[in-house]
C-alpha positions in Angstrom: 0.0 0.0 0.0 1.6 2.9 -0.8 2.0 6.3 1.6 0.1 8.9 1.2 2.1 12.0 1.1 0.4 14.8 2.1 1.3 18.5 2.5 -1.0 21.6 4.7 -0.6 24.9 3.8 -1.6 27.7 5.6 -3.9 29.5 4.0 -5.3 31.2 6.8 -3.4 34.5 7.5 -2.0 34.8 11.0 -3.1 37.8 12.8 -0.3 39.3 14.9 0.5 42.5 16.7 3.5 43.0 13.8 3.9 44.1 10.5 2.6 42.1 8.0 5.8 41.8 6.3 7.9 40.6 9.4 6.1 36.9 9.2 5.4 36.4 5.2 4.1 33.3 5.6 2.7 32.7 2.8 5.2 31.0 0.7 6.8 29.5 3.9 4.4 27.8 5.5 3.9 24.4 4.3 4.7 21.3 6.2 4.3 17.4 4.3 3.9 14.8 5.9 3.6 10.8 5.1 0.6 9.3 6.6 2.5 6.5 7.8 4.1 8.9 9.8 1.0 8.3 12.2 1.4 4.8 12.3 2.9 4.4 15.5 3.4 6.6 19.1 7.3 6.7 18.1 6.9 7.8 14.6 4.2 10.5 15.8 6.2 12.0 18.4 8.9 12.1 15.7 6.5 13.9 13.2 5.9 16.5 16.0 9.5 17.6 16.6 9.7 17.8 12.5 6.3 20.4 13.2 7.4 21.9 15.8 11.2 22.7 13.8 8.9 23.6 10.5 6.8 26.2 12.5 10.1 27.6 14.3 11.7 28.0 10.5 8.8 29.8 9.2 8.5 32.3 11.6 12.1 32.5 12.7 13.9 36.1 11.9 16.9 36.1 12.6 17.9 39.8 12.0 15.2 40.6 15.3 15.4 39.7 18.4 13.9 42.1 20.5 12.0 40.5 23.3 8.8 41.9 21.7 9.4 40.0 18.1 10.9 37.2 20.4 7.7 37.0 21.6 5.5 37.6 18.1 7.6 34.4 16.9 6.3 32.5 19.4 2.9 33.1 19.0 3.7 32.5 15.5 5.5 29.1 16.1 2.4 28.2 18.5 -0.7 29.3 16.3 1.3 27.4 13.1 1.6 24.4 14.9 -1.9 24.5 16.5 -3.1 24.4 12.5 -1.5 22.2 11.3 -1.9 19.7 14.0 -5.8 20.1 13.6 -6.1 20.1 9.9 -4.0 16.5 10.4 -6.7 15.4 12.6 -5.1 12.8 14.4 -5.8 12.1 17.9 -2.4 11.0 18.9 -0.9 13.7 17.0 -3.4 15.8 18.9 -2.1 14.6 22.2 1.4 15.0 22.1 0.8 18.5 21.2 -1.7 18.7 24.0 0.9 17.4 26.7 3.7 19.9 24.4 1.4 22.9 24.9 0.7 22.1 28.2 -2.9 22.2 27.2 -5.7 20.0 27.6 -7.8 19.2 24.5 -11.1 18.5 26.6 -10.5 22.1 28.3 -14.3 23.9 28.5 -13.8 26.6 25.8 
């Protein structure tokens, strides 16, 4: 059977307290994945550190580090990874994040 690659983009734009040039994500924020990749808890957890790198490189600057971009980046990092983790829809996936964020996914909104 073969793998399914598959690839999100972010099509959504990313509202943040910056400029709208400082994070052009646009063209930079894609992340593929293999669907096998889901297979197992050890090959999950590896997908999410590739995420969790991807996000970090898309909305790394590396000409600002004021503690105010510094913190911009983060949201960045954290808003691109919430995405992308739920257009994967996978509930393991969806955990690991969970325990990464420190967040609970049955939280009362």
């Amino acid at each position: 059977m073969p793998m399914k690659l598959t690839a999100i983009l972010t099509a959504s734009v990313i509202v943040l307290a910056a400029p709208a040039a400082a994070y052009p994500l646009s063209d930079r924020a894609q992340f593929h994945y293999n669907t096998g990749e889901l297979a197992t808890a050890k090959s999950t957890a590896k997908l999410y550190k590739r995420l969790e790198s991807r996000a970090h490189a898309a909305c790394f600057d590396a000409s600002r580090h004021s503690l105010s971009v510094v913190a911009l980046k983060k949201r960045c990092e954290a808003q691109l990874k919430a995405e992308w983790v739920a257009k994967i829809g996978d509930n393991r996936l969806s955990n690991i994040h969970a325990a990464a964020t420190g967040a609970s996914r049955y939280a009362e909104k």
